[in-house]
C-alpha positions as CSV (number, residue, x, y, z in Angstrom):
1,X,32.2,39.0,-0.6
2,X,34.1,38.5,2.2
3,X,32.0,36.2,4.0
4,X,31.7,34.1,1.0
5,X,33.5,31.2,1.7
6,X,36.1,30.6,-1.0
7,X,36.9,34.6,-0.8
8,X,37.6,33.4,2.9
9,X,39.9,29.9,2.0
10,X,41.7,32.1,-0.7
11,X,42.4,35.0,1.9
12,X,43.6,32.2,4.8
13,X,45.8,30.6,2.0
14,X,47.1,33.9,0.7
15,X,48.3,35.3,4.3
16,X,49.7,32.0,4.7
17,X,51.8,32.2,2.1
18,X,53.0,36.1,2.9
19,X,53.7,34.8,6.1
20,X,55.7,32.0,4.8
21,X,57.9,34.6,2.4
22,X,58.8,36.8,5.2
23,X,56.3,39.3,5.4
24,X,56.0,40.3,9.1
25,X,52.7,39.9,10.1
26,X,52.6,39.0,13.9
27,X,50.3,40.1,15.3
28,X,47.8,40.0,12.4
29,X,46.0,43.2,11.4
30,X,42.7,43.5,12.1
31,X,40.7,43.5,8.9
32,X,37.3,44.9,7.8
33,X,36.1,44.3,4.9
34,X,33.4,47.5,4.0
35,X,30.8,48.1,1.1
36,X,31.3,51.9,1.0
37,X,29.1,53.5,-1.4
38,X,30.8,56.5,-1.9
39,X,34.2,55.4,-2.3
40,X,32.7,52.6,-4.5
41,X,31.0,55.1,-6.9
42,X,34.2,57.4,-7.1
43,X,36.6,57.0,-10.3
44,X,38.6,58.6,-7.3
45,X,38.1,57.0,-4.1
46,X,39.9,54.8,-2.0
47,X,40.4,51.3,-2.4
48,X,41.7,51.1,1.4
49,X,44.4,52.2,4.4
50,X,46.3,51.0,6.7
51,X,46.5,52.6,10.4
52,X,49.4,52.2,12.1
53,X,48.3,53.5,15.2
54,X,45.3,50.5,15.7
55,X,47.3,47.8,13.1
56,X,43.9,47.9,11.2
57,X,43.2,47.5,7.6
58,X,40.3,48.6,5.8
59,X,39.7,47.6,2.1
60,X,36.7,49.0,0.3
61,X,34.6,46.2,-1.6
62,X,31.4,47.8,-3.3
63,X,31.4,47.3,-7.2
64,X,34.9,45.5,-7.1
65,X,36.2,41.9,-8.4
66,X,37.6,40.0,-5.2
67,X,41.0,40.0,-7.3
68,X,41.2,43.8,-6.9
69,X,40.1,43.5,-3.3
70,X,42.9,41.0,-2.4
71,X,45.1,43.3,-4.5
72,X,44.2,46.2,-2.3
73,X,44.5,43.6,0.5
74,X,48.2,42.9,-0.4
75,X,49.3,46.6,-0.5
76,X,48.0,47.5,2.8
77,X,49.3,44.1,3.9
78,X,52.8,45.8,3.3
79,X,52.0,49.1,5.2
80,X,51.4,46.9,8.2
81,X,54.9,44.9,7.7
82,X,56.9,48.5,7.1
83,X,55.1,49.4,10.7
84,X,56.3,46.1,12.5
85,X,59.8,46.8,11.0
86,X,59.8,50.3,12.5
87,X,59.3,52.2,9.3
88,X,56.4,54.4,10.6
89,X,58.6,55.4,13.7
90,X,60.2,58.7,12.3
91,X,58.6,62.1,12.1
92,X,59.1,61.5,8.5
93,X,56.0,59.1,8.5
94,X,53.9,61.9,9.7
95,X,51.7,64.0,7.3
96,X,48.0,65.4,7.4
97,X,48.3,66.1,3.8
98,X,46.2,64.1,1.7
99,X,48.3,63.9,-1.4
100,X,51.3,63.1,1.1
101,X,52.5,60.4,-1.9
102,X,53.4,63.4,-3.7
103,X,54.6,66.0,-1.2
104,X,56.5,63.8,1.6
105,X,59.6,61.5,-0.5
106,X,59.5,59.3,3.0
107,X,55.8,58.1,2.3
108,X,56.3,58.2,-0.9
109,X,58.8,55.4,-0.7
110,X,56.9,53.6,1.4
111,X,54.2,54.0,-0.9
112,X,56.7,52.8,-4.0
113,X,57.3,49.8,-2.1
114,X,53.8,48.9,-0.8
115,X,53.2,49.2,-4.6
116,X,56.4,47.5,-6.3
117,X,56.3,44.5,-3.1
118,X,52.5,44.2,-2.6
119,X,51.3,43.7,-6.5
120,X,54.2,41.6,-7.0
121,X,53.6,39.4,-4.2
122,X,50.0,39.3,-5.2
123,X,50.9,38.2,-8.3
124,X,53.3,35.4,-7.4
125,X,51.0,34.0,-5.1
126,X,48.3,34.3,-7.9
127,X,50.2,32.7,-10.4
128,X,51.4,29.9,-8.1
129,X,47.1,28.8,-7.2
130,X,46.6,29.1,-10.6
131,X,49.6,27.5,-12.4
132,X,50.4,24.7,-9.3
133,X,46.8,23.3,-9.6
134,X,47.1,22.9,-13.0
């Protein structure tokens, strides 16, 4: 998928735009792209993460529409903002618990607004290729 070229032109043109509304992104994360079976096959698993520590992404792409994956994409895409605008710089931020969006009301927030900024901007930007070509 994501060495298909259109996924490719759509994912240039979709951090373009982020870029253009404000969404810190210099220096770029790295992205990988992985085919994971087991979290492909999991009602359950992950879809992706952000580390702060290397400013990588990962997003999980076996038996998903690119739509989702670009979704996933734009959530982690907002992780890596909060970390360039300090957000990840507090004690707060620190957790080994796995459910840590229900335990720790820091991440959680962060986790609200990775969720409330990063579908909404996915869907603005989705809207405007789909409506602005019309």
């Amino acid at each position: 998928m994501h060495k298909d070229p259109k996924f490719r032109k759509v994912l240039k043109e979709m951090l373009e735009c982020y870029q253009q509304q404000g969404l810190m992104m210099d220096p770029l994360p790295k992205l990988r792209f992985v085919a994971n079976p087991q979290h492909g096959s999991d009602i359950y698993g992950a879809t992706g993460y952000y580390d702060p520590k290397t400013m990588s992404i990962v997003v999980y792409t076996m038996n998903r529409h690119p739509k989702d994956v670009l979704r996933s994409l734009s959530h982690e895409l907002i992780h890596h903002d909060q970390n360039l605008r300090g957000m990840f710089n507090t004690p707060d931020a620190i957790s080994e618990d796995p459910a840590y969006a229900q335990t720790n009301s820091y991440l959680r927030k962060m986790e609200e607004d990775a969720n409330l900024r990063g579908n909404m901007m996915f869907r603005d930007f989705t809207d405007q290729q789909k409506y602005s070509k019309a």
